[in-house]
C-alpha positions in Angstrom: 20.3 14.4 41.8 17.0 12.5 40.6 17.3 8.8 41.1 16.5 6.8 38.1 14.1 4.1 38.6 13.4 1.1 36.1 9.8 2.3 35.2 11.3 5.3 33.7 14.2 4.0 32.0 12.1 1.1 30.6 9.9 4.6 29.1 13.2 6.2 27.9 14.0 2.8 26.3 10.2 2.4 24.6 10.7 6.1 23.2 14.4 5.4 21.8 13.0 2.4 20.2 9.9 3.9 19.0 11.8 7.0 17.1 14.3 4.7 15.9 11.3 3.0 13.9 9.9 5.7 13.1 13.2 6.7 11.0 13.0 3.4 9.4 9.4 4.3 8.7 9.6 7.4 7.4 12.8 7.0 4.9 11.5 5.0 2.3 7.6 6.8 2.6 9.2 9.8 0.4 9.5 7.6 -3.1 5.9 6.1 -2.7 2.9 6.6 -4.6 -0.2 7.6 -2.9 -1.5 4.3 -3.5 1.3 2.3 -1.7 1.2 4.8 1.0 -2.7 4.2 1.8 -2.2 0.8 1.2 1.1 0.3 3.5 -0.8 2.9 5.7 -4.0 0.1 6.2 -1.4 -2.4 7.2 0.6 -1.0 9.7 -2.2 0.4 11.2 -3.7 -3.2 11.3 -0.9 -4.2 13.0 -1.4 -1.5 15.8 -4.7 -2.0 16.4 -3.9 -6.5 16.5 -1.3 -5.9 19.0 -3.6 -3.4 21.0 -6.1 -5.9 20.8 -4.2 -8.5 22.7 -3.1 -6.4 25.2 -6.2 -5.4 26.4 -7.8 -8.8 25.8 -4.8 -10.1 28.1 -5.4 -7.1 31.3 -9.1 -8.6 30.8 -10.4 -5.5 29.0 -12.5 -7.4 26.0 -14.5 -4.6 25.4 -11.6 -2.5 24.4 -10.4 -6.0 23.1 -13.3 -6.5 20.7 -13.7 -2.8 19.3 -9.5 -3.0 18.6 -9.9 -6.2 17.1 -12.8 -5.2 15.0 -10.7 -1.9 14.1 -7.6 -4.1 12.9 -10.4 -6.5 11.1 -11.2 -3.3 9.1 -8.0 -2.2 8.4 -7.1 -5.7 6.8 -9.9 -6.0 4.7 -9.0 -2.1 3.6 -5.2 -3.6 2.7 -6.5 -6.3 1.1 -8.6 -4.6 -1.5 -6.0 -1.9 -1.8 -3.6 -4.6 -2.8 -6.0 -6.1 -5.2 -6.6 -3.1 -6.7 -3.1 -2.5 -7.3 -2.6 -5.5 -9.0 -5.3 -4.8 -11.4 -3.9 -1.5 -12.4 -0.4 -3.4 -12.8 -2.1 -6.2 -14.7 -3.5 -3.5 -16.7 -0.5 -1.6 -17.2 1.8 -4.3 -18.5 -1.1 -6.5 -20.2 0.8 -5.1 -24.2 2.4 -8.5 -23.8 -0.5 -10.2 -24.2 -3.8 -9.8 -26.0 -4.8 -7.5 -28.5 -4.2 -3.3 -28.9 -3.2 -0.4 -30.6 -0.6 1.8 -31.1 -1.7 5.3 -32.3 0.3 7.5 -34.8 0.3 11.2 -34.8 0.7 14.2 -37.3 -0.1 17.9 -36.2 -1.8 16.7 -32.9 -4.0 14.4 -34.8 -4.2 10.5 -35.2 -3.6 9.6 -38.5 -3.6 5.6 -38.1 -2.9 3.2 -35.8 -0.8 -0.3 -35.9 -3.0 -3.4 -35.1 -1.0 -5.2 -32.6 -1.6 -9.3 -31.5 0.4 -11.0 -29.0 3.1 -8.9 -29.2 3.0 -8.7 -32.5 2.3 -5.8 -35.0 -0.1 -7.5 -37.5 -1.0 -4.6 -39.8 -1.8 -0.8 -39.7 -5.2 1.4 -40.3 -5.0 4.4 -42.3 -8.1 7.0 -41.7 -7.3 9.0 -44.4 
């Protein structure tokens, strides 16, 4: 019978823990878009490379310390931009509210007219007949 000795329980217990959030991980992954995923993606791996970071800095490994920390650096600015570029393509895609556009109108695949729109507001229509 194999004795069991704290250093390998304590791994048996890391790799329990670890699957068990990678589950959490990887349930809700299936209804993102591509977008979210890079972007969520840049942060966790952010995260990763932080924590490495202090690790190493802590064993007195600050070469390994600095290129992590420089690596987790990256990986925010990355998330950072990727969230502000998802906030322009959502300010962009619900902007109807306010401003000024058009709403096309069709016959036999081609545009006919269009309604003039203000503020939410239809304020008159163009004929190109």
């Amino acid at each position: 019978m194999r004795k069991v000795t704290i250093r390998s329980a304590k791994a048996f217990i890391a790799c329990g823990v670890a699957s068990v959030m990678a589950a959490f991980v990887a349930a809700p992954v299936a209804a993102q878009s591509s977008r979210q995923k890079d972007k969520n993606n840049m942060r966790n791996l952010g995260m990763v490379l932080g924590g490495l970071a202090a690790h190493q800095a802590l064993k007195g490994k600050t070469t390994n310390a600095i290129v992590l920390g420089a690596g987790a650096a990256y990986s925010a600015k990355k998330y950072e931009d990727a969230r502000k570029a998802q906030n322009r393509d959502n300010a962009r895609r619900y902007s109807r509210s306010r401003g000024s556009y058009r709403v096309y109108r069709y016959s036999n695949g081609k545009r006919i007219g269009y309604y003039q729109y203000r503020n939410g507001r239809r304020v008159g229509y163009r004929a190109y007949r």
